[in-house]
Backbone atoms as SQL, in Angstrom:
CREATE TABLE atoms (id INTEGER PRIMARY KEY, chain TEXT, resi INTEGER, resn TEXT, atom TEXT, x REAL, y REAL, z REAL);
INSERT INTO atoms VALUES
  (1, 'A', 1, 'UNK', 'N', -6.201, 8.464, 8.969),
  (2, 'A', 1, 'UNK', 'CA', -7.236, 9.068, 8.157),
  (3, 'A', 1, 'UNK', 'C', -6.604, 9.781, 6.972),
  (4, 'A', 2, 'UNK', 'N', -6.955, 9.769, 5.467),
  (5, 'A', 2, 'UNK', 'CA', -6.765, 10.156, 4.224),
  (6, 'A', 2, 'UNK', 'C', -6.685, 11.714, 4.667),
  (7, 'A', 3, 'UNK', 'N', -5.532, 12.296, 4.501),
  (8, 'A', 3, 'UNK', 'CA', -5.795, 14.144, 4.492),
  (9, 'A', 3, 'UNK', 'C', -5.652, 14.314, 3.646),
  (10, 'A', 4, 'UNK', 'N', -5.094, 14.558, 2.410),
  (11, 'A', 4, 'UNK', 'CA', -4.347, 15.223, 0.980),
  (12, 'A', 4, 'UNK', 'C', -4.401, 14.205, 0.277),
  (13, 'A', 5, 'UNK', 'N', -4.075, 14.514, -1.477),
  (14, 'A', 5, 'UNK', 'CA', -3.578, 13.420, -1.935),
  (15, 'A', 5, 'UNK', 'C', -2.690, 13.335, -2.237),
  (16, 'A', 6, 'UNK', 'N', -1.613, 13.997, -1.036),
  (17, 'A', 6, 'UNK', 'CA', 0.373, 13.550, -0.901),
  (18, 'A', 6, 'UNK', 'C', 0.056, 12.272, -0.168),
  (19, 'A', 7, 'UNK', 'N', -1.315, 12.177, 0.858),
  (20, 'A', 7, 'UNK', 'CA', -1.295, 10.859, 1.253),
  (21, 'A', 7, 'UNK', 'C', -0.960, 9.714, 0.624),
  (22, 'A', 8, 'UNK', 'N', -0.944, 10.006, -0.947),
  (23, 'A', 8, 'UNK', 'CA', -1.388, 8.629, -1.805),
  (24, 'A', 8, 'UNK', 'C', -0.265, 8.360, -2.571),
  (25, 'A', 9, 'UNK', 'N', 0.053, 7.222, -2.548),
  (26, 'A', 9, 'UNK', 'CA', 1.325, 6.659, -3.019),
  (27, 'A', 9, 'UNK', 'C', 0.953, 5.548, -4.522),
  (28, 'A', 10, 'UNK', 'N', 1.944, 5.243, -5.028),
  (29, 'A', 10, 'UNK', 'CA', 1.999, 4.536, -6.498),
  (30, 'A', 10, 'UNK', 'C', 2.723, 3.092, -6.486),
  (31, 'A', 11, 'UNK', 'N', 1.887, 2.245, -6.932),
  (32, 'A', 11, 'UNK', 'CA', 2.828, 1.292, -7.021),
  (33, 'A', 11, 'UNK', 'C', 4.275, 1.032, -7.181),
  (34, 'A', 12, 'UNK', 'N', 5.200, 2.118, -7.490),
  (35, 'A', 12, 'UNK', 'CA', 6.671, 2.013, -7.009),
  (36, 'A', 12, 'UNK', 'C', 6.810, 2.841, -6.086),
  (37, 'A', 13, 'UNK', 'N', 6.067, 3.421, -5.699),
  (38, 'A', 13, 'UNK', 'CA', 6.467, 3.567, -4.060),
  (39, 'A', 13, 'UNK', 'C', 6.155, 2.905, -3.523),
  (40, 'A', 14, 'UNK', 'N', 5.491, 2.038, -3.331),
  (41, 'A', 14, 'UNK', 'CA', 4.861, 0.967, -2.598),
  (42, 'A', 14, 'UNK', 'C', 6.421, -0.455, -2.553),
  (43, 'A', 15, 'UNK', 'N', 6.557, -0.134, -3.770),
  (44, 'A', 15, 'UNK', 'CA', 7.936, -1.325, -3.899),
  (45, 'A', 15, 'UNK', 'C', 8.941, -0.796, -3.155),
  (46, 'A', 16, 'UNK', 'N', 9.029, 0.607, -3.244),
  (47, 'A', 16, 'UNK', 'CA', 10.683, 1.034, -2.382),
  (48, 'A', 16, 'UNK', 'C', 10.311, 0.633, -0.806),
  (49, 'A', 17, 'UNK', 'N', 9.383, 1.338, -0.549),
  (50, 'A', 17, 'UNK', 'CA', 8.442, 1.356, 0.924),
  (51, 'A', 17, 'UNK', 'C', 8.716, -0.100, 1.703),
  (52, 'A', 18, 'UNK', 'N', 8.450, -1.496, 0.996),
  (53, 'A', 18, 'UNK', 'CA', 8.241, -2.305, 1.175),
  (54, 'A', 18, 'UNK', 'C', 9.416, -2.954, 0.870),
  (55, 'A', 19, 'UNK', 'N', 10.317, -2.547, -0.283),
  (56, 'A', 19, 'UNK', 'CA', 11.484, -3.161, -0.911),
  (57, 'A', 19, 'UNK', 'C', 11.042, -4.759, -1.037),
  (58, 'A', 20, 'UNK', 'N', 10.337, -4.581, -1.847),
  (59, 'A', 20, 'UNK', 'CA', 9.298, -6.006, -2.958),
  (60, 'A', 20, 'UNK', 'C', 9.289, -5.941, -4.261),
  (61, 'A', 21, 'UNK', 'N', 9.362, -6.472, -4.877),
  (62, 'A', 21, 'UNK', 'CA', 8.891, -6.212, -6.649),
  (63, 'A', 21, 'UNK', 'C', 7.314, -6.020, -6.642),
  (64, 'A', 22, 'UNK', 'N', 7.316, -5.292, -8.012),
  (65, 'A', 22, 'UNK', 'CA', 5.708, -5.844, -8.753),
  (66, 'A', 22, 'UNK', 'C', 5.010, -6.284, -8.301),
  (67, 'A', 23, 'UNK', 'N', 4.978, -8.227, -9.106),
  (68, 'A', 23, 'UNK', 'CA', 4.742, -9.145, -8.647),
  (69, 'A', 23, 'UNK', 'C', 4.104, -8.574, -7.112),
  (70, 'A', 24, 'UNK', 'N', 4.593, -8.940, -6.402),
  (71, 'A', 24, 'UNK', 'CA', 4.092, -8.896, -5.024),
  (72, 'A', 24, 'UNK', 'C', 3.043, -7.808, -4.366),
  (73, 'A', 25, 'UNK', 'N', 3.948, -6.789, -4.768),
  (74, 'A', 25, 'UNK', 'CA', 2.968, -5.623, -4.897),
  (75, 'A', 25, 'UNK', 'C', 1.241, -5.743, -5.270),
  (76, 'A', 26, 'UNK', 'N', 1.445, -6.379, -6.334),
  (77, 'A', 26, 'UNK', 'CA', 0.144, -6.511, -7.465),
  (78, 'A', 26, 'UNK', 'C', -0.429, -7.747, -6.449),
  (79, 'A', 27, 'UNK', 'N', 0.211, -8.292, -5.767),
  (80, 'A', 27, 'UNK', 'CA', -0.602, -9.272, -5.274),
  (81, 'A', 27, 'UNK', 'C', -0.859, -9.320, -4.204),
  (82, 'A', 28, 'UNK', 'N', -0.264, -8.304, -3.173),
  (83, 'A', 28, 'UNK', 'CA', -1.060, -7.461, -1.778),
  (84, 'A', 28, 'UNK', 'C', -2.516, -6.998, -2.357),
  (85, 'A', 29, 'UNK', 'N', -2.162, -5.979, -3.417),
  (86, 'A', 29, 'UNK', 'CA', -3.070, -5.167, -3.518),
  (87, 'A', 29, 'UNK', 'C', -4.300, -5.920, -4.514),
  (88, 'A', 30, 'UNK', 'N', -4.338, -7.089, -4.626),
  (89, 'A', 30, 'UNK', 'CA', -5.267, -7.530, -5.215),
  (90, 'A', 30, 'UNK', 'C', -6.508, -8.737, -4.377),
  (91, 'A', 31, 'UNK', 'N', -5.374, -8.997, -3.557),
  (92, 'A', 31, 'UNK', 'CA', -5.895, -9.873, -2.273),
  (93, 'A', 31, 'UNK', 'C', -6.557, -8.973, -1.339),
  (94, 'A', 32, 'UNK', 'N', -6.225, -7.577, -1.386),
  (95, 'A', 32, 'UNK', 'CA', -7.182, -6.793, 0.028),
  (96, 'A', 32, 'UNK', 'C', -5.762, -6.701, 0.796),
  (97, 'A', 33, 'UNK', 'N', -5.086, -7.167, 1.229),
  (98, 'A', 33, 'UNK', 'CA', -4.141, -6.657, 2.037),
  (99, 'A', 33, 'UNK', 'C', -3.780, -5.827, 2.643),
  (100, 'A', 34, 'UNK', 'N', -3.599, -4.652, 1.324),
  (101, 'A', 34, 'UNK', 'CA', -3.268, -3.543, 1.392),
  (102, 'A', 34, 'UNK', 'C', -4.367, -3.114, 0.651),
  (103, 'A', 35, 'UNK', 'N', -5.297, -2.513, 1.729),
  (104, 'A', 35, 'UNK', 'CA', -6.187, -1.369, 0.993),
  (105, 'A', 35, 'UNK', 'C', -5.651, -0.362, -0.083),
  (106, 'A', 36, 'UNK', 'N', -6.553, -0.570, -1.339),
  (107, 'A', 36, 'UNK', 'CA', -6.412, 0.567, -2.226),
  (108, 'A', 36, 'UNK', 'C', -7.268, 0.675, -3.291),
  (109, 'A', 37, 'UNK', 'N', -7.290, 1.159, -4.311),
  (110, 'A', 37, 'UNK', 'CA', -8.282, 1.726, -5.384),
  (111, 'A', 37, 'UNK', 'C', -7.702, 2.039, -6.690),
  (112, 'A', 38, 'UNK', 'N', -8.633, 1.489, -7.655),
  (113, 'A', 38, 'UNK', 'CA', -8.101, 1.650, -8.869),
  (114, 'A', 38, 'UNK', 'C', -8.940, 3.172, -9.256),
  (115, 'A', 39, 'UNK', 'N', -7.731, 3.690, -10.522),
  (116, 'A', 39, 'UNK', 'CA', -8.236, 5.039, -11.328),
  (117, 'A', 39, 'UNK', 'C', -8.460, 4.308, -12.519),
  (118, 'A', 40, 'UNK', 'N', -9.186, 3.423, -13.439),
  (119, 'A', 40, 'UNK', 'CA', -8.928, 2.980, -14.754),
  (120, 'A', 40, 'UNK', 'C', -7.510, 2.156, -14.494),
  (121, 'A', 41, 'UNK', 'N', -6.304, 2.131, -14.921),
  (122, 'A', 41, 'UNK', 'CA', -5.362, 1.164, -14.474),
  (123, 'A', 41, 'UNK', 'C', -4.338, 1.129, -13.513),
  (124, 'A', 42, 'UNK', 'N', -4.724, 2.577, -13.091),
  (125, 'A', 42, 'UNK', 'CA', -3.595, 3.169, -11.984),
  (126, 'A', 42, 'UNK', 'C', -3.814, 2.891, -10.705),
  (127, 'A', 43, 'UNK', 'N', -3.144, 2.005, -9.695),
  (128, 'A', 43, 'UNK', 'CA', -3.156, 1.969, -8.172),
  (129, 'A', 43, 'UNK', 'C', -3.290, 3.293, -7.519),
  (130, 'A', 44, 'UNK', 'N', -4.240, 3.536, -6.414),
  (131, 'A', 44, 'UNK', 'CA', -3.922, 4.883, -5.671),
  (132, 'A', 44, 'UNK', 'C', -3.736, 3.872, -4.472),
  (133, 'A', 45, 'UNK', 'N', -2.844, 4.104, -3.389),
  (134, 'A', 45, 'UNK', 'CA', -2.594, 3.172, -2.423),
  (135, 'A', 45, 'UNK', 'C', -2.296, 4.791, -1.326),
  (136, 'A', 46, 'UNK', 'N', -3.302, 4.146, -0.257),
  (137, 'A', 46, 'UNK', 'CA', -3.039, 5.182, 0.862),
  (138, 'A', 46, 'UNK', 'C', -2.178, 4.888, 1.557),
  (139, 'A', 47, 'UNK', 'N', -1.018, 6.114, 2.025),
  (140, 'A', 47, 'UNK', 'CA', -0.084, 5.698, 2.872),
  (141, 'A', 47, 'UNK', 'C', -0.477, 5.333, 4.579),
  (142, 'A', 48, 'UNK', 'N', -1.438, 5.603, 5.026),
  (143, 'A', 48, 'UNK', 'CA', -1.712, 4.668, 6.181),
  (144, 'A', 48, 'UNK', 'C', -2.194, 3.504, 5.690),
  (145, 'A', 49, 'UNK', 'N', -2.845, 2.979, 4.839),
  (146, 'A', 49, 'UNK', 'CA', -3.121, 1.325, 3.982),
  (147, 'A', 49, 'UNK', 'C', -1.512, 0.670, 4.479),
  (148, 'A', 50, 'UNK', 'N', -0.581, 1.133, 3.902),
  (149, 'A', 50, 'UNK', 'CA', 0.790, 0.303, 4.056),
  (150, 'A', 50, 'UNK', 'C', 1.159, -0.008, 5.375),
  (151, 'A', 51, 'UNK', 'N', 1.150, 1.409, 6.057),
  (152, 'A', 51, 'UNK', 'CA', 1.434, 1.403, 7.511),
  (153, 'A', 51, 'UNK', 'C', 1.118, 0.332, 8.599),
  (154, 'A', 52, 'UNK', 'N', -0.513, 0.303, 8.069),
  (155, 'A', 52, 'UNK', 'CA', -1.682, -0.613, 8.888),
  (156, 'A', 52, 'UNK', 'C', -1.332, -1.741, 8.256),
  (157, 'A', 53, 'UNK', 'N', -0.733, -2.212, 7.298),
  (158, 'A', 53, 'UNK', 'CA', -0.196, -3.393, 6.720),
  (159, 'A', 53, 'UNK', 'C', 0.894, -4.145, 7.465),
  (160, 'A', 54, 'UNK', 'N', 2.103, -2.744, 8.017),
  (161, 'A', 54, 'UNK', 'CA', 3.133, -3.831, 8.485),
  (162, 'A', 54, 'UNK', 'C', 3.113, -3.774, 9.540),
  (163, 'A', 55, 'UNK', 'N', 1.782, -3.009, 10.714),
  (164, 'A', 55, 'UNK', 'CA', 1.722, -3.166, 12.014),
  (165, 'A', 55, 'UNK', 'C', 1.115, -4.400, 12.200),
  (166, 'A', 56, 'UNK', 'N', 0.402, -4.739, 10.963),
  (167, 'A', 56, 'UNK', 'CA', -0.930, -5.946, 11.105),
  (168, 'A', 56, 'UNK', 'C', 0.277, -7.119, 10.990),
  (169, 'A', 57, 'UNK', 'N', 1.036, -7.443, 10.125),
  (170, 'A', 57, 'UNK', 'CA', 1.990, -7.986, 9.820),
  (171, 'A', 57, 'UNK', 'C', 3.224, -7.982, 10.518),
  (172, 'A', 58, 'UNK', 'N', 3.660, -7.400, 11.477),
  (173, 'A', 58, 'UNK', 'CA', 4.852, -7.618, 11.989),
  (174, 'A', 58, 'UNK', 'C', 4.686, -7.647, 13.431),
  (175, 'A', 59, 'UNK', 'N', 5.783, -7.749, 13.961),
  (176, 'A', 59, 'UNK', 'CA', 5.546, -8.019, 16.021),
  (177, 'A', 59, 'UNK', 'C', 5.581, -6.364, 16.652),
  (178, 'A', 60, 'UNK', 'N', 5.659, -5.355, 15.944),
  (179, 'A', 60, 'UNK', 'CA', 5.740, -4.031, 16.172),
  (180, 'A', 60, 'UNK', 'C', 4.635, -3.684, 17.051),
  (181, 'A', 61, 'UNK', 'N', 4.736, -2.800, 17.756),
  (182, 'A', 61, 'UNK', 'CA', 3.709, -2.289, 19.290),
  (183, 'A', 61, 'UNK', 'C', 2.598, -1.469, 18.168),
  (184, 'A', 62, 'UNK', 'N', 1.217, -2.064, 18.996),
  (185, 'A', 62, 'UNK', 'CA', 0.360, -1.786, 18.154),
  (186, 'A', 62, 'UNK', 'C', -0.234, -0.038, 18.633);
């Protein structure tokens, strides 16, 4: 659940997080993947969005 908005991360955090480029980035977050929300051109990406990304995505205990 969203508490603060330290919750909310930026498209290069999202790249370190993930260690992905751009590219890819831009194309999680445009497909739905990774839940998130535009400000005008700025990504706000919640840090449980990512989380729930690589539990959904990987063999990790759910």
């Amino acid at each position: 659940m969203f508490n603060s908005y330290d919750d909310l991360i930026t498209i290069d955090d999202l790249c370190d997080m993930l260690a992905i480029g751009k590219n890819t980035a831009y194309h999680l977050l445009n497909t739905n993947q990774i839940h998130a929300f535009r400000i005008g051109r700025i990504w706000k990406i919640p840090r449980e969005a990512v989380s729930e990304y690589v539990l959904r995505n990987s063999s990790l205990p759910k």
